[in-house]
Kinemage of the C-alpha trace (Angstrom):
@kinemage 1
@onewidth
@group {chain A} dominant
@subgroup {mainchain}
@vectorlist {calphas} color= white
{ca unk a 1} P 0.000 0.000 0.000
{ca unk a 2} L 1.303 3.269 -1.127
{ca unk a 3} L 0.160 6.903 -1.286
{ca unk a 4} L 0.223 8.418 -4.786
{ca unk a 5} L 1.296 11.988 -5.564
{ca unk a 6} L -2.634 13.287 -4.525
{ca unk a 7} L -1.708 11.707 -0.992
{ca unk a 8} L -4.514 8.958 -1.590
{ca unk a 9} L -3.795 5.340 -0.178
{ca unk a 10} L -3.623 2.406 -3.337
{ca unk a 11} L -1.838 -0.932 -3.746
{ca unk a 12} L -1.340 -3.000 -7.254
{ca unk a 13} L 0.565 -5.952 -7.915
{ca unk a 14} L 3.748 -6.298 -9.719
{ca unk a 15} L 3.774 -9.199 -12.457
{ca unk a 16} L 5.802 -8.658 -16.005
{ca unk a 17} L 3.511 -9.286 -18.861
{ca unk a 18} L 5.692 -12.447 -19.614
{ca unk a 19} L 3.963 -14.159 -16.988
{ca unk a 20} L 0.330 -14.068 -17.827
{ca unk a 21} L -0.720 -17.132 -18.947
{ca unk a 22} L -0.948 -17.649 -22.546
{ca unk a 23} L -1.050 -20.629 -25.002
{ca unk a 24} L 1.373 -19.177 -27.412
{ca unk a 25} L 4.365 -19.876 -24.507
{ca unk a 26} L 4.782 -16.249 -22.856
{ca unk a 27} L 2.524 -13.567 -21.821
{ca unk a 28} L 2.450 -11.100 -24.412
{ca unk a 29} L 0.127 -7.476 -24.662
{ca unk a 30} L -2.915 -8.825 -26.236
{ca unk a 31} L -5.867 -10.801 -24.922
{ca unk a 32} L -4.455 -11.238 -21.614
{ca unk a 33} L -3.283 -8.413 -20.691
{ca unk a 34} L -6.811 -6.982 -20.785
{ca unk a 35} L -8.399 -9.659 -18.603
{ca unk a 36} L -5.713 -9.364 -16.146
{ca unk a 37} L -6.450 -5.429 -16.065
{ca unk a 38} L -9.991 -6.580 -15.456
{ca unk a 39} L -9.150 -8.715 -12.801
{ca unk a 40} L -6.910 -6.050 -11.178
{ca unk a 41} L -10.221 -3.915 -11.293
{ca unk a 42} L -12.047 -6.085 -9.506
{ca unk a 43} L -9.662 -6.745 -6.588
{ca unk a 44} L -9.756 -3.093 -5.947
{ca unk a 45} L -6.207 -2.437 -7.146
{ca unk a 46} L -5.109 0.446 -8.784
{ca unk a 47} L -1.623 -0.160 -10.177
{ca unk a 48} L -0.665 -3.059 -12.461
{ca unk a 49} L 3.749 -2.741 -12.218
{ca unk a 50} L 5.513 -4.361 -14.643
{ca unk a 51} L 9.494 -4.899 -15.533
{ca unk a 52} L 11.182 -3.443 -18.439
{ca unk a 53} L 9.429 -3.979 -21.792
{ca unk a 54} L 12.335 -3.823 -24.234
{ca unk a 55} L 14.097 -6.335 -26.612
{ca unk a 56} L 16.348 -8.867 -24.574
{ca unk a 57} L 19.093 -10.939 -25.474
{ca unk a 58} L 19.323 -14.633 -25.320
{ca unk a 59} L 23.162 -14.125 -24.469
{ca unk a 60} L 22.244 -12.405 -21.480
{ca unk a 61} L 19.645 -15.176 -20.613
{ca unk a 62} L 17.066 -12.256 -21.961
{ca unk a 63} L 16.874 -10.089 -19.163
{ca unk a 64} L 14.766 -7.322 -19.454
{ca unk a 65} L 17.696 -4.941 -17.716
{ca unk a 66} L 20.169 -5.918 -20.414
{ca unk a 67} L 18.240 -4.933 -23.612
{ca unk a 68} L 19.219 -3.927 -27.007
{ca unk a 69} L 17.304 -0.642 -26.779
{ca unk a 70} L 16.441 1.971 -24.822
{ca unk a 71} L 13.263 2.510 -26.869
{ca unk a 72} L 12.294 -0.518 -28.839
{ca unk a 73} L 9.884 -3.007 -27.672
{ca unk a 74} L 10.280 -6.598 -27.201
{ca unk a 75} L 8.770 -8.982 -30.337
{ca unk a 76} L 8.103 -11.616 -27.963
{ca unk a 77} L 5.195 -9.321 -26.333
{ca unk a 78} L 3.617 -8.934 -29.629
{ca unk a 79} L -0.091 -10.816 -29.107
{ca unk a 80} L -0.485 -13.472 -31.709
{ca unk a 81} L -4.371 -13.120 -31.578
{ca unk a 82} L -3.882 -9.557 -32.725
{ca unk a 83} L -2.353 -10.004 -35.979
{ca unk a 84} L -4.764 -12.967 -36.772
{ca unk a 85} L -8.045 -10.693 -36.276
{ca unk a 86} L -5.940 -7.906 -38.161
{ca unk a 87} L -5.488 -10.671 -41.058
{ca unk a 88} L -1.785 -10.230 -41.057
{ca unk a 89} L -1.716 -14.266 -40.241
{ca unk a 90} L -3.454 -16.836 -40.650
{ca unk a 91} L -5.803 -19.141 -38.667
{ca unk a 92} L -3.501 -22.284 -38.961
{ca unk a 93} L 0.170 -20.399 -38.336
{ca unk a 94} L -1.921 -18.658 -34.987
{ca unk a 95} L -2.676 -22.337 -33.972
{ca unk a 96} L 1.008 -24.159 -35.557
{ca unk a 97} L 2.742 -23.672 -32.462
{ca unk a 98} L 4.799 -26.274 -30.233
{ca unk a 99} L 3.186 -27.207 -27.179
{ca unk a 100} L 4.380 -24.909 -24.778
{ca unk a 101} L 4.721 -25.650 -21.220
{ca unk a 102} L 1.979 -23.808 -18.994
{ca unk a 103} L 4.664 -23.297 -16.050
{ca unk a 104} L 7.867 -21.751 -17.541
{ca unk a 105} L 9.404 -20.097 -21.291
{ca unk a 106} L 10.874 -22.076 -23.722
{ca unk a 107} L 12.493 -18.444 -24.491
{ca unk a 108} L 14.077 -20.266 -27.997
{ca unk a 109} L 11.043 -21.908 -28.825
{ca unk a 110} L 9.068 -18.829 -28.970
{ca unk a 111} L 11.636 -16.355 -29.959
{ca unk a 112} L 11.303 -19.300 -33.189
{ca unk a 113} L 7.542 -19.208 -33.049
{ca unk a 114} L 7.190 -15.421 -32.889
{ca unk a 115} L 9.856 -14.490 -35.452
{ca unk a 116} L 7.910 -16.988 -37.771
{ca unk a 117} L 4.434 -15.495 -37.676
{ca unk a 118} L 5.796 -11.568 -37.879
{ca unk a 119} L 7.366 -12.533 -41.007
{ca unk a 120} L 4.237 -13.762 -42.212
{ca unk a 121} L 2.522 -10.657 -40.407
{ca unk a 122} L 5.337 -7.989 -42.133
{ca unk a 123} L 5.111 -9.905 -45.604
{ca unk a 124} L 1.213 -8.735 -45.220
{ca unk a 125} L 1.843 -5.613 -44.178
{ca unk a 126} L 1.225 -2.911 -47.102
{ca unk a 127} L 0.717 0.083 -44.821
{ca unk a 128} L 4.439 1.260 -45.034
{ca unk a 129} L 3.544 4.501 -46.825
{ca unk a 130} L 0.237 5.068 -44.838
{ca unk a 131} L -0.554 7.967 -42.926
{ca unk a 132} L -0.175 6.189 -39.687
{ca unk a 133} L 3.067 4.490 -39.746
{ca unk a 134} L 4.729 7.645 -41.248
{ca unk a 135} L 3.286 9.170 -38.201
{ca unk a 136} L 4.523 6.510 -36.254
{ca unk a 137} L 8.243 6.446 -37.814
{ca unk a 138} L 8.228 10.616 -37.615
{ca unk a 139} L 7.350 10.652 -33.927
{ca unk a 140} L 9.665 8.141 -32.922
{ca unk a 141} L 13.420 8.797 -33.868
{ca unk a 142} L 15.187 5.889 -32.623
{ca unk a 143} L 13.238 3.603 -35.401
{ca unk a 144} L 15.530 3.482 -38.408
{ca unk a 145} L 18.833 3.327 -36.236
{ca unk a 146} L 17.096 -0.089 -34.366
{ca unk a 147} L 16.241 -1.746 -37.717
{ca unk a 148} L 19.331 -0.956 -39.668
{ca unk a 149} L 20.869 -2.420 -35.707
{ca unk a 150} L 18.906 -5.138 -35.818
{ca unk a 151} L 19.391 -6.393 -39.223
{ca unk a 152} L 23.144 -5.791 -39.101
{ca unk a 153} L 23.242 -7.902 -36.109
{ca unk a 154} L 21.931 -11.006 -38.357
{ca unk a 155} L 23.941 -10.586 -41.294
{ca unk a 156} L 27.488 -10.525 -38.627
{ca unk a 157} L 25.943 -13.740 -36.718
{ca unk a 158} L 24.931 -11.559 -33.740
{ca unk a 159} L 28.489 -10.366 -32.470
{ca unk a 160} L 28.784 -7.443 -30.846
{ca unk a 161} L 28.809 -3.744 -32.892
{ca unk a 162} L 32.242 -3.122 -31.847
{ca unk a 163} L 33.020 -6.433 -34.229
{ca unk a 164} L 31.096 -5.149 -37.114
{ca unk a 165} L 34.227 -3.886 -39.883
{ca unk a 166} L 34.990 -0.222 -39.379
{ca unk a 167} L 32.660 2.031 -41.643
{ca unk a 168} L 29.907 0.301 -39.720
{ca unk a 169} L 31.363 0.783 -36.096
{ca unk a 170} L 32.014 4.490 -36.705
{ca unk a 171} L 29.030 4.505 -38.589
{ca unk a 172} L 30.303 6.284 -41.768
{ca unk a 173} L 27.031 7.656 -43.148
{ca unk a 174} L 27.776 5.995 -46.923
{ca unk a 175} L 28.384 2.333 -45.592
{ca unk a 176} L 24.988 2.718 -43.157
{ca unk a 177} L 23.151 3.908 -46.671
{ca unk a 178} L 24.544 1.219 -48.059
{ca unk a 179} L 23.609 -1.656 -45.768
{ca unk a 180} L 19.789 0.032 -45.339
{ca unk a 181} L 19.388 -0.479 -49.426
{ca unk a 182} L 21.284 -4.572 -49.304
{ca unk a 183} L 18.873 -4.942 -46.331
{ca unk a 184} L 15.771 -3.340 -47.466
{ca unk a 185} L 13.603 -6.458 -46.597
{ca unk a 186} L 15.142 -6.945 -42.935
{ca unk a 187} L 15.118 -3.255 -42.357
{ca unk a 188} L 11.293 -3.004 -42.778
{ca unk a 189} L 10.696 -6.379 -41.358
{ca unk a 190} L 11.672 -4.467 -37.764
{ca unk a 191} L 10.440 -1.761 -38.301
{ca unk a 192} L 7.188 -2.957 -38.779
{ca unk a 193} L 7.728 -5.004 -35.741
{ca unk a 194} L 7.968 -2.040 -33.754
{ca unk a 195} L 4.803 -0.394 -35.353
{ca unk a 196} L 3.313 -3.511 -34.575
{ca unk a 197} L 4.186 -3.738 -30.820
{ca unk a 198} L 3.286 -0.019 -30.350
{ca unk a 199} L -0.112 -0.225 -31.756
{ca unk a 200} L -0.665 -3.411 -29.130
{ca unk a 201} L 0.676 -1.479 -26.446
{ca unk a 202} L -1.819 1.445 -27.681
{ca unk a 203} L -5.030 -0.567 -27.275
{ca unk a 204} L -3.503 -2.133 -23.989
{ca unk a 205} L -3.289 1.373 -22.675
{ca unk a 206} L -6.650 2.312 -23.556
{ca unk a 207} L -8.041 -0.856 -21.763
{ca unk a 208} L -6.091 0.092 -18.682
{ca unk a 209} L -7.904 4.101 -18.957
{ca unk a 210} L -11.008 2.160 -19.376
{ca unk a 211} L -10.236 -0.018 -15.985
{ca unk a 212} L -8.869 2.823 -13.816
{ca unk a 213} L -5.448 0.665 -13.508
{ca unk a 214} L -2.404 2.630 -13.931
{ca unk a 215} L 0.053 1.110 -15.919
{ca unk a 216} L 3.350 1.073 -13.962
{ca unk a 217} L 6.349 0.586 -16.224
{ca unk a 218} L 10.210 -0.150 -15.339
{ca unk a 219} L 13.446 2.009 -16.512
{ca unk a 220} L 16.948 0.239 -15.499
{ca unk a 221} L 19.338 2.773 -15.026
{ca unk a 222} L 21.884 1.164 -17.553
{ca unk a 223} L 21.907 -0.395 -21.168
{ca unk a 224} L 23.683 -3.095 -22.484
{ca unk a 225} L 26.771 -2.483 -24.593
{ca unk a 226} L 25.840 -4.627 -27.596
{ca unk a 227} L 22.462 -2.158 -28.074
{ca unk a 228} L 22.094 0.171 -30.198
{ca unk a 229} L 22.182 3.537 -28.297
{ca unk a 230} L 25.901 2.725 -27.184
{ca unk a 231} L 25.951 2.519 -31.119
{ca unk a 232} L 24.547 5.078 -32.201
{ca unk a 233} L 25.614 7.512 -29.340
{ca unk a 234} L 29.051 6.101 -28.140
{ca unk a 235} L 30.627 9.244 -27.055
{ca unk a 236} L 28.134 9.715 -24.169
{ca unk a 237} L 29.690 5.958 -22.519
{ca unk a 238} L 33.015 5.292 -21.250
{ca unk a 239} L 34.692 3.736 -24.585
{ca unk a 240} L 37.891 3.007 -25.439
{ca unk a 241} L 38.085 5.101 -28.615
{ca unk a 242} L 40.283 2.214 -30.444
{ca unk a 243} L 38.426 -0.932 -29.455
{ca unk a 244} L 34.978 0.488 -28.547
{ca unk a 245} L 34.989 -1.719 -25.613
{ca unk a 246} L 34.154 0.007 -21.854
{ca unk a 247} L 37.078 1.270 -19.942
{ca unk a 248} L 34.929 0.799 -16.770
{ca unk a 249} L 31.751 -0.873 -16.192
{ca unk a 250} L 28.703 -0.284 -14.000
{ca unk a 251} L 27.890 -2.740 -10.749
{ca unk a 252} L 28.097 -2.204 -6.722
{ca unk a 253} L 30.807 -3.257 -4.062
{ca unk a 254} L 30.751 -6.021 -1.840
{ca unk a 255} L 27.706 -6.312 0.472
{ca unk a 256} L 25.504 -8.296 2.628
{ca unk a 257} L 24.260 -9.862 -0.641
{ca unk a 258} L 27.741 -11.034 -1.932
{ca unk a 259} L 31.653 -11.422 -0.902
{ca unk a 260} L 32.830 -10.129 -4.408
{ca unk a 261} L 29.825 -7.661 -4.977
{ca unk a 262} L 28.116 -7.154 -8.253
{ca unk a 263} L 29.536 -6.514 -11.778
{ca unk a 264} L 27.402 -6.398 -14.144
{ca unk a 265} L 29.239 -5.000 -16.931
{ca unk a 266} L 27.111 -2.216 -18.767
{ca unk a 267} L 28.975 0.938 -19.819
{ca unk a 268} L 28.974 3.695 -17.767
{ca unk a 269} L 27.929 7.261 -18.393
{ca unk a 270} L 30.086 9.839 -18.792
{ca unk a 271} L 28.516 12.181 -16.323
{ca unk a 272} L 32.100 13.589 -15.340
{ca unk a 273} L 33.035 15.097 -19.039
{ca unk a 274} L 33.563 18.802 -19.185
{ca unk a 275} L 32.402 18.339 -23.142
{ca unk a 276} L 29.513 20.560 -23.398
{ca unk a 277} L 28.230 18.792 -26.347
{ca unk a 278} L 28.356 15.729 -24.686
{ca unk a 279} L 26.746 16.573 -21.555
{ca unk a 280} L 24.057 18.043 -23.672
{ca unk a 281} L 23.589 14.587 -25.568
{ca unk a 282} L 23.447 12.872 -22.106
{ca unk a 283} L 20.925 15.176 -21.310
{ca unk a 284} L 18.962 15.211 -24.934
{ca unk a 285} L 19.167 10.960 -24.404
{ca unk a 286} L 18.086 11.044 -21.207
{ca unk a 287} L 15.086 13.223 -21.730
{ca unk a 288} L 14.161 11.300 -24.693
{ca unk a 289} L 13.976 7.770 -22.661
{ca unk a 290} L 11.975 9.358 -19.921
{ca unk a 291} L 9.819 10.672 -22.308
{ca unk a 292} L 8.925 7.450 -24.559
{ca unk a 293} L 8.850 5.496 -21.286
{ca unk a 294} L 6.304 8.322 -19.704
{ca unk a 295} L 4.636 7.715 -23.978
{ca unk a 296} L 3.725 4.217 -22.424
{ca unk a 297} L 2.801 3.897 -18.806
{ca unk a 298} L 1.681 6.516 -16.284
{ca unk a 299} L 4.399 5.619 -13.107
{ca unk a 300} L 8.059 4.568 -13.778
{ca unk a 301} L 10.561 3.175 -11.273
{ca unk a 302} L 14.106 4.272 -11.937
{ca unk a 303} L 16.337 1.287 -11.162
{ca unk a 304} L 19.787 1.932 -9.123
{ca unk a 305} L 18.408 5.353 -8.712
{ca unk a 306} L 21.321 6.294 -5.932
{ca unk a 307} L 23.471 5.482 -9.302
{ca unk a 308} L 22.339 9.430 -10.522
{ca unk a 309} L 23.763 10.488 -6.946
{ca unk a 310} L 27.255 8.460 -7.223
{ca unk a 311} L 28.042 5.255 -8.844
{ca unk a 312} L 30.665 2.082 -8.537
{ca unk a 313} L 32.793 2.315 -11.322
{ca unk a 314} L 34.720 -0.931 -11.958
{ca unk a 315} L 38.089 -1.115 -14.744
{ca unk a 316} L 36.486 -3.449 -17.351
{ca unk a 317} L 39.401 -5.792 -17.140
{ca unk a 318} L 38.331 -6.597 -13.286
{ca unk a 319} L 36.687 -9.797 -12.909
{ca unk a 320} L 34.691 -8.710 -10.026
{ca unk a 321} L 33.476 -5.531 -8.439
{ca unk a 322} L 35.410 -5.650 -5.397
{ca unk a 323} L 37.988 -3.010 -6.410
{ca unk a 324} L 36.299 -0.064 -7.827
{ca unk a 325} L 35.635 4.185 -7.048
{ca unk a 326} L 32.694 5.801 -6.160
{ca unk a 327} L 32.826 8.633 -8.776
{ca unk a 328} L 30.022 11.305 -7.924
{ca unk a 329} L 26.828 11.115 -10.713
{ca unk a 330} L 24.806 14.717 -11.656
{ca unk a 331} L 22.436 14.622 -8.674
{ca unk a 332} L 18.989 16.324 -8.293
{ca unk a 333} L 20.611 19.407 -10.986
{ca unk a 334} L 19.922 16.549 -13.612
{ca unk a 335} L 16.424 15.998 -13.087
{ca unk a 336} L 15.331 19.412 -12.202
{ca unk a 337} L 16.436 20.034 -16.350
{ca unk a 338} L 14.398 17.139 -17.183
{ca unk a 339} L 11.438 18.178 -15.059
{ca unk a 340} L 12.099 21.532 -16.123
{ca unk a 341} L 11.621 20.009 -19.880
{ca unk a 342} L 9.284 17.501 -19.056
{ca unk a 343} L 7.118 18.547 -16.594
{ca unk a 344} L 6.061 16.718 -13.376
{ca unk a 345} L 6.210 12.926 -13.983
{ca unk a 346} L 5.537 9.929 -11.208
{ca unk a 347} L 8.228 8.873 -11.111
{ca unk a 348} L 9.582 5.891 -8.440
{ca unk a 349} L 13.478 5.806 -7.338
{ca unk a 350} L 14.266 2.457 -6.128
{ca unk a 351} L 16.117 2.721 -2.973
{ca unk a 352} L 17.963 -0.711 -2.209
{ca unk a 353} L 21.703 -0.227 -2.113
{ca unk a 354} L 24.407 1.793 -0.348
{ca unk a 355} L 21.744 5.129 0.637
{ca unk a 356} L 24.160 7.638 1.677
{ca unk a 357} L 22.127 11.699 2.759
{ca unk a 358} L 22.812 12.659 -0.085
């Protein structure tokens, strides 16, 4: 039980979408997701909270907090029923599915599954040039960077950007041309996956208005290396400018949870450069991430939120994240510019860790 920002007492229940039972082998933002808003309703709840909703990686054992974008939405929450009753598949490939386990993910199974029906679903598609997903691919920036990402990612056999040959890693702006026209097909093929997911996750939000559940939606503090905004924006992360690869890495120091402390590995920030243009992209990224996620749900939890106050930086080449500095973050001057931007938002700081005063 909680008290919003109008000082009025509410509860909800925290349970990622993944989890909702579903024949198709993982919860997803269709058909379920409205009858567990309904149930919600009528358990007097007011908050349904969720974890991240972006694209994961099977490498990382597709963790939500490891994801390949900041913005992008994951596939594997697209609804099947959806695109049959929108005729973008058909009746037997919603039904020609393995027999999925009603207990736990077969995440390779249905990654298979669910990259088989949205080709079927984006082979259908013949709304690229409508009105709509213009709109759509006008309003959200990030698009054409994730799909040219994405589809470079299959043609290398999914290593890591800082793998890819040169032009591409320093993204000379003739070899990206060039890939987008050898690629065509792949490049729409996600980028009508993320039309697709959007336009769920736009009648799942106007099921949750019509229930009086909030949607409460998940923003880790970090983002995975191999992901396309360390891509795309690499000076605002602690590179090396010769490999690409992190000089130090995010995680916490040794505590009552373990001996050798946490390192999880994602690039850091690089919240102590006296670059003006690249504190002004932090910012500009920043403000852009808060705002999609803010597009999507009405709360947000920050994760490692004392990370924005200081944060355990650990040299890459360390194994573990016993031997590292706490190096000071931008503090409460950061968010009053993206308030200042933004306006008020709910927004949630998670507060497990070292909690200094500060």
């Amino acid at each position: 039980m909680v008290q919003d920002h109008t000082g009025k007492r509410a509860s909800g229940l925290l349970a990622h979408i993944t989890s909702l039972p579903s024949p198709y082998g993982i919860g997803d933002i269709g058909p379920a997701s409205y009858t567990f808003l309904e149930y919600l309703k009528s358990c007097g709840q007011s908050y349904w909270q969720f974890l991240p909703t972006g694209t994961t990686n099977p490498l990382f054992d597709n963790s939500p907090y490891m994801s390949s974008s900041a913005f992008a939405g994951s596939p594997l929450l697209i609804s099947p029923e959806l695109l049959c009753q929108e005729k973008l598949i058909s009746e037997s490939s919603l039904h020609d599915h393995p027999d999925f386990s009603r207990y736990q993910t077969d995440f390779l199974a249905v990654t298979q599954y669910k990259a088989r029906i949205l080709q079927e679903a984006s082979c259908n598609f013949k709304a690229f040039d409508s009105p709509a997903f213009l709109d759509f691919a006008s309003k959200n920036p990030w698009l054409d960077d994730y799909a040219l990402f994405m589809a470079l990612k299959e043609i290398f056999g999914n290593v890591g950007w800082f793998d890819w040959p040169a032009d591409l890693v320093c993204r000379n702006p003739e070899a990206l041309a060039l890939q987008r026209e050898k690629n065509r097909q792949r490049f729409d093929y996600f980028r009508f996956e993320q039309y697709e997911f959007f336009r769920q996750w736009g009648f799942l939000r106007t099921k949750a208005e019509e229930t009086g559940i909030k949607l409460f939606g998940d923003i880790p503090i970090y983002i995975g290396l191999d992901s396309v905004d360390v891509w795309t924006h690499q000076s605002i992360f602690t590179l090396d400018p010769k490999t690409s690869l992190p000089t130090h890495v995010a995680g916490v120091p040794p505590d009552y949870f373990s001996e050798t402390g946490q390192r999880w590995g994602n690039p850091l920030y690089r919240w102590d450069s006296t670059n003006p243009g690249v504190r002004s992209q932090l910012l500009e990224w920043w403000i852009l991430r808060i705002s999609a996620i803010f597009s999507m749900v009405d709360v947000a939890r920050i994760d490692h939120f004392r990370g924005f106050e200081s944060y355990w930086s650990i040299p890459a080449k360390n194994k573990t994240a016993v031997e590292g500095t706490w190096l000071p973050g931008p503090g409460k001057a950061f968010f009053d510019k993206i308030f200042n931007r933004l306006g008020k938002l709910d927004i949630v700081a998670e507060d497990l860790g070292v909690i200094t005063p500060e």
